[in-house]
C-alpha positions in Angstrom: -9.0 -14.6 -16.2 -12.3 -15.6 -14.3 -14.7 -12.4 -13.3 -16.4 -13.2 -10.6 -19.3 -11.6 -12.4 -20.0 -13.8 -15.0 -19.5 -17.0 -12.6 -21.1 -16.2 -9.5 -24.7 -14.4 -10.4 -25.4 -17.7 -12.1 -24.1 -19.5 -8.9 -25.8 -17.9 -6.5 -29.0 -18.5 -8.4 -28.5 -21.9 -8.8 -26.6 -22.6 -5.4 -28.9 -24.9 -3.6 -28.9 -27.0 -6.8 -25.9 -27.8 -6.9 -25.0 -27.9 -3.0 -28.2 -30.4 -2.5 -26.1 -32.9 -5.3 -23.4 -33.2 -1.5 -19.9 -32.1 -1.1 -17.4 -32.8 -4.2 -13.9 -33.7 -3.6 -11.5 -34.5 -6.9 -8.9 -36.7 -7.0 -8.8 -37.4 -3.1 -9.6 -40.5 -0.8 -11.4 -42.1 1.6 -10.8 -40.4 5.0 -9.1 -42.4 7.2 -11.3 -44.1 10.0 -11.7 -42.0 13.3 -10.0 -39.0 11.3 -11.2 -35.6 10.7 -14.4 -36.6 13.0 -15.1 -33.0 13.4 -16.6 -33.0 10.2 -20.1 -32.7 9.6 -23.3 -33.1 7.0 -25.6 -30.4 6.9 -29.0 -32.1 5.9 -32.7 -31.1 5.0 -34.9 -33.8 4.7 -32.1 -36.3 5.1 -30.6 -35.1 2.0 -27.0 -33.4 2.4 -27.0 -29.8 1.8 -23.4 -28.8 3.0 -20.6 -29.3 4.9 -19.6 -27.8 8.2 -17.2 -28.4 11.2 -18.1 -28.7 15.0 -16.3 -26.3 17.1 -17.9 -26.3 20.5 -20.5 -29.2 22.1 -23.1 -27.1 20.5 -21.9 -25.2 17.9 -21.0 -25.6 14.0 -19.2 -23.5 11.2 -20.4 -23.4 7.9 -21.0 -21.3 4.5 -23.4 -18.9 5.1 -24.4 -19.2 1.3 -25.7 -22.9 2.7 -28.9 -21.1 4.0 -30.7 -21.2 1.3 -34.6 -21.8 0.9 -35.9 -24.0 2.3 -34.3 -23.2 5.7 -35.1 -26.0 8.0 -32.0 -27.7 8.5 -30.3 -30.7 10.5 -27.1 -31.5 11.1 -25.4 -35.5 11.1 -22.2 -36.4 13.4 -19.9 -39.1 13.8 -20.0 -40.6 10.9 -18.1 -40.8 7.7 -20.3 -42.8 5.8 -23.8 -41.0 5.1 -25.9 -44.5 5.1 -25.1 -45.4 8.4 -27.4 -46.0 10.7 -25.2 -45.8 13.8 -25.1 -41.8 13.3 -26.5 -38.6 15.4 -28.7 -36.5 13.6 -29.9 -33.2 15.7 -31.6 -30.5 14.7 -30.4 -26.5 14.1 -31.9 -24.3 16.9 -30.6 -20.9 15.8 -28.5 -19.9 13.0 -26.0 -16.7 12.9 -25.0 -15.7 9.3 -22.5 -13.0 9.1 -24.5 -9.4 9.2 -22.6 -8.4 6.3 -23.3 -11.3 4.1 -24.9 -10.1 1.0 -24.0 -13.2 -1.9 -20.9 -15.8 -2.1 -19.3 -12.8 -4.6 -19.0 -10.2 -2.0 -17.6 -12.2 0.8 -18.3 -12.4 4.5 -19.4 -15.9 3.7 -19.8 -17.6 6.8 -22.4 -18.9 9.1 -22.7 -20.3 13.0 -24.9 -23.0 13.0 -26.5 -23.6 17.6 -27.4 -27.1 17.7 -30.8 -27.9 19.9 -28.5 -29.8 22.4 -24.9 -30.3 23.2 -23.0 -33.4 21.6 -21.2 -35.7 23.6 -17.4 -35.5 22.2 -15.5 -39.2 21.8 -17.1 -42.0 20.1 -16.4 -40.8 17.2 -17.4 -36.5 17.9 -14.6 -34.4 18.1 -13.8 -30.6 17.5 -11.6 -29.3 15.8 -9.2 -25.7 17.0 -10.0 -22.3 15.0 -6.8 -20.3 15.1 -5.9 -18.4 18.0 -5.3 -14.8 16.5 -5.8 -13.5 12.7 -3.0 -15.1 11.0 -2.1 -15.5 7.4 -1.3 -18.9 5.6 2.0 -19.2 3.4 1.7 -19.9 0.1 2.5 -23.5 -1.0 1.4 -24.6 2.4 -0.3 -27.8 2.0 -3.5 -28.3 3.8 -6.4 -30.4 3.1 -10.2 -30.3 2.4 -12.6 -32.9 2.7 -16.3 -33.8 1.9 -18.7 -35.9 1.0 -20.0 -36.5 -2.9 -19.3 -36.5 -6.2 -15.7 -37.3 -7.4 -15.9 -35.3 -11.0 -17.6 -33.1 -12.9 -21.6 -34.5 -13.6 -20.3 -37.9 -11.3 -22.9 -39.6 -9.1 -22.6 -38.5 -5.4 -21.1 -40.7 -3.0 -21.6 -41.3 0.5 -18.3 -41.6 2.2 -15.8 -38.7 3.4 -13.4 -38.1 1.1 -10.5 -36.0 1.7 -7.7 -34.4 -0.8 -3.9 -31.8 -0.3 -4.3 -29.0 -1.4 -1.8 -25.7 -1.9 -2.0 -22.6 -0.7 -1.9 -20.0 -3.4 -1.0 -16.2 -3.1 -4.1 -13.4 -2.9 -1.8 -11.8 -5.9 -2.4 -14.7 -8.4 -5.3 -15.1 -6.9 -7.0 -12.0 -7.6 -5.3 -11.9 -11.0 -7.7 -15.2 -11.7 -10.9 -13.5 -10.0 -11.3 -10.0 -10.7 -13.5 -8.4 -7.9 -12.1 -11.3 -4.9 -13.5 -10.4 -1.9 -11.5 -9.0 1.1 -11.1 -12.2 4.0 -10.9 -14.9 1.9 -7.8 -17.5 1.4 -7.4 -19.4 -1.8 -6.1 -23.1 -2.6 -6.3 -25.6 -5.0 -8.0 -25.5 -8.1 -5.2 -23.9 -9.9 -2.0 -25.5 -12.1 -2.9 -28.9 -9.9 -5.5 -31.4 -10.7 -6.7 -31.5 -6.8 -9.3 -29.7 -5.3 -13.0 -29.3 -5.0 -15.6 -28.8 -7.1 -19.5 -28.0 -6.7 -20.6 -28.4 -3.5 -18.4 -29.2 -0.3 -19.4 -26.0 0.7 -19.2 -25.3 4.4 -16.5 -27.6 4.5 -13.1 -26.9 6.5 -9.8 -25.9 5.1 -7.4 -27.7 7.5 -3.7 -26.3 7.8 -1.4 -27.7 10.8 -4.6 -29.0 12.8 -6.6 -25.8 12.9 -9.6 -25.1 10.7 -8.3 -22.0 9.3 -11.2 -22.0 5.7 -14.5 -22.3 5.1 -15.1 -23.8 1.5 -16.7 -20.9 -0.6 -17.0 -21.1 -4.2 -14.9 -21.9 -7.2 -15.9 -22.0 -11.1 -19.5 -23.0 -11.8 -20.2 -26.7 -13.5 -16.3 -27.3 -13.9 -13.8 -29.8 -12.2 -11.4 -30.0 -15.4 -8.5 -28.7 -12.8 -6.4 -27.0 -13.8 -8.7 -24.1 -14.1 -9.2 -21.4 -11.2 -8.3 -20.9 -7.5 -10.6 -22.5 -5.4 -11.4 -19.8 -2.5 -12.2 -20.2 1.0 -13.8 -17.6 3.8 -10.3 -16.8 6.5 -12.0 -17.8 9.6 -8.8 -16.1 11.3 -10.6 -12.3 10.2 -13.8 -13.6 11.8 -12.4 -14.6 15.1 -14.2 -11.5 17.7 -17.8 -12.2 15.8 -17.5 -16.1 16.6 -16.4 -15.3 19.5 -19.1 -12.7 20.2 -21.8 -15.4 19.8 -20.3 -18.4 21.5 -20.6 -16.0 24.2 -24.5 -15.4 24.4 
């Protein structure tokens, strides 16, 4: 078993480290062309930071473990290759972390990310649904995560969306691999399969039946030799009133 005190400490230290090195997706592909076009790249200094999803014209969803020092960020859309030119970069007006985020450990990890102007949706900009109601995913479920970077453990970073399956897994086994999981979080991949993600990808959706129903978390530090541990997500579904609350405003 994995405590979640020897892992994450060291994580959270080192966090902007290793998100800075771009999202890390193992043993996935290419995403398809004008797929998954909700996706975006959180960026500081044209460097990508995290992932994040566009759920509104002006709003995006991300980790809230992604703002980290320094805080000025921008955010890239409609593309799935990083080096293109044709690409919208606009910058991040206001963010909204989750008042009860302390560290990735103790959940609540989640962030809303106002953009300074609303995106045009088509050509190539589309959101994607949150669910509806709190809901809870089955286990085995196959959903999918995807993000932009490295492909294995200490592997260059690359520049094109990748995407990978990935199964749910129970909160029992779950919990049984992380001593001390936080409450409102949904785990998948990482465990008894050889799919998943790895360092980085934070911010990143977990897509089940169309709806971003995850926000990538954390998983083991400095280690993508699946099969290892769970890889956990925030459950959008527990956060839906406080999202709500601020698309609001």
């Amino acid at each position: 078993m994995h405590s979640l005190h020897i892992y994450l400490p060291f994580l959270v230290l080192t966090c902007f480290g290793w998100l800075a090195l771009g999202s890390v997706i193992i043993n996935g592909q290419k995403a398809a062309e004008n797929s998954m076009m909700y996706m975006v790249s959180v960026q500081h200094n044209e460097h990508h930071v995290c992932g994040g999803f566009l759920i509104t014209e002006e709003y995006v969803v991300t980790a809230a473990h992604c703002d980290q020092p320094p805080t000025h960020l921008t955010v890239v859309i409609g593309t799935h290759n990083l080096k293109k030119t044709e690409k919208t970069e606009l910058k991040v007006l206001q963010k909204y972390k989750h008042p009860n985020y302390k560290n990735v450990g103790m959940g609540d990890d989640i962030m809303l990310l106002k953009l300074s102007s609303k995106v045009q949706l088509g050509n190539g900009v589309q959101i994607i649904q949150l669910p509806h109601s709190e809901i809870t995913i089955k286990e085995n479920e196959i959903c999918q995560v995807a993000g932009w970077g490295m492909t294995s453990t200490n592997s260059r970073p690359v520049d094109e969306l990748r995407v990978v399956d990935v199964s749910v897994i129970s909160r029992e086994v779950c919990a049984e691999m992380w001593p001390g999981l936080p409450e409102n979080v949904i785990c998948a991949g990482g465990y008894k399969t050889t799919k998943g993600f790895c360092q980085g990808d934070s911010g990143g959706p977990l897509v089940c039946n169309g709806m971003a129903v995850g926000v990538v978390s954390f998983n083991k530090h400095a280690n993508c030799a699946y099969p290892d541990v769970p890889n956990v997500y925030t459950d959008v579904s527990k956060y839906l009133s406080w999202i709500d609350g601020i698309l609001r405003q």
